[in-house]
N, C-alpha and C positions, 0 to 999 in steps of 0.2 A: 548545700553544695556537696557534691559528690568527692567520697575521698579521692586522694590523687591517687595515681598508681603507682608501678616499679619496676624494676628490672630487678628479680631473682637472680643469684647467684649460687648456684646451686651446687651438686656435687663434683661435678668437673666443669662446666662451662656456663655463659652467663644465657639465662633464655628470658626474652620479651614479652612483657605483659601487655596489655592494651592500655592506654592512658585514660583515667577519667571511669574506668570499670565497662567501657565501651568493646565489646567484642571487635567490630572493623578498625576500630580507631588505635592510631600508633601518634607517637609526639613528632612534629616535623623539627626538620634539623635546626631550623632557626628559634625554637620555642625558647623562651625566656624561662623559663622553669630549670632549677639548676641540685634540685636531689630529687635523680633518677634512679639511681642502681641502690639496689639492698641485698643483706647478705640472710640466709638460713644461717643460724650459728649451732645448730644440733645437727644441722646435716652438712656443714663443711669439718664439722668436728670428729664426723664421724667417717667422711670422707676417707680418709689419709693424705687429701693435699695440705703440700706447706702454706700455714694460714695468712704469712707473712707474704707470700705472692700474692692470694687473696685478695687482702684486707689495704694492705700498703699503697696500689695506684688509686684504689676509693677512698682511703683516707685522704689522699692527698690534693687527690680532685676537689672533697667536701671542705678541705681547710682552706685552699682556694675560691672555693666556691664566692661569687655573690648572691648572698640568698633573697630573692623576692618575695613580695608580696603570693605569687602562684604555689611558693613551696609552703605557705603558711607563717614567714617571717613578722613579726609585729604580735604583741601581747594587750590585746585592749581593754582585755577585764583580769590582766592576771600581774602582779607584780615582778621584778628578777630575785625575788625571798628565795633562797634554798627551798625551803619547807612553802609548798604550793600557797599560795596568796592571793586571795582576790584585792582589785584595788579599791579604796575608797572612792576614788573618782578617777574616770576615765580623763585622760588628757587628750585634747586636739592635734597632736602631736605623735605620728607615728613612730619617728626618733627622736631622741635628743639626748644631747651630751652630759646630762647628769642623772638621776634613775633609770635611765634606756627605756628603750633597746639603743645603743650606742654604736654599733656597727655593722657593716653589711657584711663584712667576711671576716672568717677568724687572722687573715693575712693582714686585713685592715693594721692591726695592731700589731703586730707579731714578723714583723718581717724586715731587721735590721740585724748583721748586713743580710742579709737569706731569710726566706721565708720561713715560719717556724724562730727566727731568731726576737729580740727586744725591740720597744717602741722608741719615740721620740718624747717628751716633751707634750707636741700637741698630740700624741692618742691616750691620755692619761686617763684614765678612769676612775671614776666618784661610786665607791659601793656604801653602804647601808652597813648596821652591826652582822646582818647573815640569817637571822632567826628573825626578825620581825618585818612588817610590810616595809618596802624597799618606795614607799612615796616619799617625794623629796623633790623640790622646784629649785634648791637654791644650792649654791657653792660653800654658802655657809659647814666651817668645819663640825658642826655642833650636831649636824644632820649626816655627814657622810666625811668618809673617808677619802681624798685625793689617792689615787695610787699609779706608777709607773709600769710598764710592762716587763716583765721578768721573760728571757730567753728560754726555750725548752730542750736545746739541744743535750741529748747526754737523759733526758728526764727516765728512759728507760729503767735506764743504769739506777737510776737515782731511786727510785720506788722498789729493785732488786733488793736494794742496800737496805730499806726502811722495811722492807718487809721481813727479811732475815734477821734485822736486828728488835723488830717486834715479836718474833717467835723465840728467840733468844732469851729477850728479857723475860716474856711471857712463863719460860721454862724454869727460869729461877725465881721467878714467884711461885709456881707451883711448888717446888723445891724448899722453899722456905718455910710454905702454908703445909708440908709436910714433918717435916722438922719442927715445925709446932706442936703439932698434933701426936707426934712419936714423943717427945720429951713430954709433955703436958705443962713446956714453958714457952715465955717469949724469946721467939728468934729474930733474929736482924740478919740482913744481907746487905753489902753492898751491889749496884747494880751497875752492872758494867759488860759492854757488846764492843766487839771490833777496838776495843781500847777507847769508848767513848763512857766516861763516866754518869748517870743518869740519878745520882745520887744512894739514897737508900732505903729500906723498905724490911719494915719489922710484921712478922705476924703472931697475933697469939692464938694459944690452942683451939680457941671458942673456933678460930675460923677467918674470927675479923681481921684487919688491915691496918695500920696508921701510915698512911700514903702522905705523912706531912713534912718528912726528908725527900723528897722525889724531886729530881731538877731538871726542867729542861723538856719538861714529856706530862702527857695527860695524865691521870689516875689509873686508865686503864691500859696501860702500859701501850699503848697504840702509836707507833711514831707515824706523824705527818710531814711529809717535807716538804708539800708543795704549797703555795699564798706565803705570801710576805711573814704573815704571822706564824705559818704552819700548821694551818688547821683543816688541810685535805690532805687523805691517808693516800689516796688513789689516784691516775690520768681520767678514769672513768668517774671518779665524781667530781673532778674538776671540771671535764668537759658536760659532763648533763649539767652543770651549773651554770658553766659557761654558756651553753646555746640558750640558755633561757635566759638569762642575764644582759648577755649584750645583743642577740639576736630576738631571742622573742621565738626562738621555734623551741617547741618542747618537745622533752625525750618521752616517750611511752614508759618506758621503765621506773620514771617518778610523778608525770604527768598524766597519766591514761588512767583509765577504769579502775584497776586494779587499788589503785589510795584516793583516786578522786572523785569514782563514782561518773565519772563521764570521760570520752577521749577526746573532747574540744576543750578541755578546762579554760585555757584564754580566749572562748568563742571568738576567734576571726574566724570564722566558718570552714577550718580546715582542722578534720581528725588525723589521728596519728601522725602528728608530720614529722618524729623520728625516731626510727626503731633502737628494736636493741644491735642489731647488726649495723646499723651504720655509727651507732657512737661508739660500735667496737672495730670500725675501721678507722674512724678517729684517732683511736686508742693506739690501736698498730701501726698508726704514721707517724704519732708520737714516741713512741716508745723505740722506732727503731731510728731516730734520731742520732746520727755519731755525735760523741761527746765534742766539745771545744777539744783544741789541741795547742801547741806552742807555732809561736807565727816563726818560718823556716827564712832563712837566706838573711838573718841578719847583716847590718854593718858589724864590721869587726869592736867597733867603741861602745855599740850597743850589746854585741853578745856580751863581751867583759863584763857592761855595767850591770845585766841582766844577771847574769852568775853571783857577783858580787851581791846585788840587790836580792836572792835568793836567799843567800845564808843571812842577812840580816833581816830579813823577815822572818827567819825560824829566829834568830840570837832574842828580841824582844818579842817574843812572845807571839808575835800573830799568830803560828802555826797550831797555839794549844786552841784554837776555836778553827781555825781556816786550814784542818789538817789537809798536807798535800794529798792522802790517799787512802781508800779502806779498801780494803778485801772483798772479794763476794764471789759466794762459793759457788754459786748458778746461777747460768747465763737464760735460763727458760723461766719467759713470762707467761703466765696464767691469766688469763682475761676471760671470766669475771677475777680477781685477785682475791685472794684469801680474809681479806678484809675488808671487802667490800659492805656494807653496812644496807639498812633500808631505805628506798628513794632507791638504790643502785642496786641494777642487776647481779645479783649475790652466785656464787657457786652453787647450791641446792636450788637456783631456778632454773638451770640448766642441768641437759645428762651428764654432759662432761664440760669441764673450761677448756678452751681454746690453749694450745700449748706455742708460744712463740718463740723462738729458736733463736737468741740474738747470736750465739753463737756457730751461725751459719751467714753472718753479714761480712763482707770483709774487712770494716772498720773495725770490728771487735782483735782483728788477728793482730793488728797493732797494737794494740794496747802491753801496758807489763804485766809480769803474772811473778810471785811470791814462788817460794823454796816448794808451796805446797799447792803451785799449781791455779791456785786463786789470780781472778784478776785483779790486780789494783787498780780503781776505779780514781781517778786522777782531779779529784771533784774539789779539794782545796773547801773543804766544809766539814761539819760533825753531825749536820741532820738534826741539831738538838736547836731548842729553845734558849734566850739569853734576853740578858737587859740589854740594852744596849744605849742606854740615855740614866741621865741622872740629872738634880736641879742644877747643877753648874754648868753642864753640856747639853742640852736639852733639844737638839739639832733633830735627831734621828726622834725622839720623843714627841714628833710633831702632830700625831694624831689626838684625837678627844674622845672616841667612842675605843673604845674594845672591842674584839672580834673574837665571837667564840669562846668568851669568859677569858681570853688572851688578855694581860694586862697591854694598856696605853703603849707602855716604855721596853714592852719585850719582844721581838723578831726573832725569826730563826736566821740562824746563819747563814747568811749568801753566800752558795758555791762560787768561788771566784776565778774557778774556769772559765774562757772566753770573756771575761769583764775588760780584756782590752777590744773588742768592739762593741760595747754596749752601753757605751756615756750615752744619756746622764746617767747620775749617779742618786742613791737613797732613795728610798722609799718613794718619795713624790717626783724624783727626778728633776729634782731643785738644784743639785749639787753639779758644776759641769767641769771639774777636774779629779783624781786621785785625790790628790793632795787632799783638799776641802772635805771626801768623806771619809778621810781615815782621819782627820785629827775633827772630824763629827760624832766620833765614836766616845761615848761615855759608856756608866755601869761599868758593868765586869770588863768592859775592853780598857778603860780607864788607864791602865798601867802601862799596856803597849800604847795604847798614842802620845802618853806622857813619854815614853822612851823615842818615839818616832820623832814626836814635836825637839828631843834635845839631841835627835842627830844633826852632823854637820851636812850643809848642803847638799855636798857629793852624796852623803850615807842617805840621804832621801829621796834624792835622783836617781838614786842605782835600783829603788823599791819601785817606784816610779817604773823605770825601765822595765824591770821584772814582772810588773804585775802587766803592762801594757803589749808582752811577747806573749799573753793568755788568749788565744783570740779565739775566734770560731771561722772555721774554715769555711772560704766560699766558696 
């Protein structure tokens, strides 16, 4: 089969390619084929136009998109593995609801209340540990992970925050591994970014590390905010994950020649079926996402309770994990991202990364900014890692497999921005009030829900109220 074709997107204007590699032939307007348009990202980079005009109505088209069989959708000889997989055995089944492909559009799942926002219930998805073949026929927990769909509104913002606070930490490791080496003793440092503690980290002169105080964060100082567990640094490896995963279309940038020695790697007889420019228009619909806000024109009984409900949410403790707000000193996102890893289109495979301007959207001007000009990012989270289950509570603890060498019983902390439109609740989206996942909470939360569980009615219904004026605007 002949590769599909595309629509370049070139230095100012978008120009038409032939379909099918056909010199007379154009797509007629009815055709069922639904990624058309691609972007040059060396030469829109180099351009001088804003990448965010760009990149944002193609992102948003492709997150809508239902992708067919004609774009190359379906994986028949390749698993949804991160790390490229061929299957044991082909299944009869071009979709289904437990190893996928799992869905025709990334809206499918993602679009409560607004598209781009959380699932229900029935769009729940069954992953694999991440790293090994992703075959699996049954429900059974022993084979895969149940998981609900988490909102991405705000995710921009959110990977800003993890990337400065990974260059941060990163700096005082270097700092420490230097103070080693100057003294010719061991030094310890506590490690701490935006007021988020990540525990601590000693180096001796030799060079080496003891990474066995470290909390909440990989060994190599990399914060991941994005998966339930936390173990996507990036929007661009979440989404190359994603299209292969629940779609079945593969990105060239981890699936093509360059690691797999072929660009059909899931022979459905379609090569390249997606570039690097359209998972970085993906990228840039994501990313300019406005965050959740607080829901406006309350009743007067509910603002009260809402207020109220606020300060006792900071009085027991929630807010030392569910902080209301961090700082972040630049609002310009770099796409490929400083962190981008192999499998993902890295900075040095590009002239230059794409420079995105979130501070030219007008959502951003709302936002608050600190004495120093910083925006405070209203994210109600620390971006770190945590238990969150223990034997007596073991609610939240409900998976069997690990993720990423993640323990079972540790998640990152869920922003709980807009979490008043986005029941259910936990991890599988088992839980279908407030109430029920906060007093779900064991491990390190332990304390505040034993504080929450011995407030009196009102004091629970005013958190209640509080947390349910978090909404995401429609």
């Amino acid at each position: 089969m002949t590769r599909r074709s595309s629509l370049m997107i070139g230095l100012a204007a978008l120009a038409a390619f032939p379909a099918h590699g056909l010199a007379d032939e154009t797509l007629p307007p009815w055709s069922e084929r639904t990624i058309i348009e691609d972007v040059d990202l060396n030469a829109l980079a180099q351009s001088g136009k804003d990448p965010i005009s760009v990149l944002q109505r193609l992102g948003e088209a492709l997150f809508e998109a239902k992708f067919t069989s004609l774009d190359g959708a379906g994986r028949p000889d390749a698993t949804g593995a991160i790390v490229p997989t061929k299957v044991r055995r082909q299944s009869h089944l071009t979709f289904q609801r437990l190893a996928g492909p799992d869905a025709n559009a990334c809206a499918s799942c993602h679009n409560e209340p607004v598209m781009g926002g959380a699932g229900s219930f029935a769009v729940n998805v069954f992953v694999s540990e991440g790293f090994e073949s992703a075959d699996f026929d049954t429900i059974d927990p022993q084979f895969s992970n149940e998981r609900n769909t988490n909102a991405l509104q705000g995710a921009g913002l959110i990977e800003l925050l993890a990337r400065e606070m990974t260059t941060d930490l990163r700096a005082q490791r270097r700092a420490v591994l230097q103070d080693a080496r100057a003294t010719g003793s061991t030094a310890t440092t506590d490690l701490e970014t935006k007021g988020i503690s990540f525990g601590r980290l000693t180096a001796h002169p030799d060079g080496t590390l003891d990474v066995s105080e470290l909390d909440g964060i990989d060994d190599d100082l990399t914060l991941r905010p994005f998966g339930q567990k936390g173990v996507f640094a990036s929007l661009r490896q979440f989404t190359v994950n994603a299209m292969n995963d629940h779609h079945g279309i593969q990105a060239d940038e981890r699936f093509g020649a360059r690691w797999t020695g072929t660009d059909d790697f899931d022979a459905d007889g379609f090569a390249h079926e997606f570039s690097d420019g359209q998972i970085s228009a993906l990228v840039a619909w994501q990313a300019t996402l406005p965050p959740p806000g607080r829901k406006q024109e309350l009743p007067e009984i509910w603002e009260k309770a809402a207020a109220r409900g606020e300060l006792i949410f900071d009085e027991i403790g929630c807010t030392s994990c569910h902080v209301p707000a961090l700082p972040l000193d630049s609002l310009v996102f770099q796409d490929p991202g400083p962190f981008d890893t192999a499998g993902t289109l890295r900075q040095s495979d590009v002239n230059q990364p794409l420079a995105l301007d979130l501070a030219t959207l007008e959502w951003v001007k709302t936002l608050p900014r600190d004495d120093s000009s910083r925006v405070l990012v209203p994210l109600f989270g620390d971006l770190k890692r945590h238990k969150i289950a223990d034997p007596a509570n073991d609610t939240l603890g409900n998976e069997l497999l690990a993720q990423r060498f993640v323990a079972r019983d540790v998640f990152i902390t869920a922003e709980l921005w807009g979490i008043g439109s986005t029941a259910p609740y936990g991890h599988r989206g088992d839980l279908t009030t407030l109430n029920e996942v906060i007093l779900a909470h064991g491990g390190d939360a332990s304390d505040s829900r034993k504080a929450y569980a011995s407030l009196d009615e009102g004091g629970r219904q005013s958190i209640i109220a509080f947390l349910r004026s978090l909404e995401i605007t429609r």
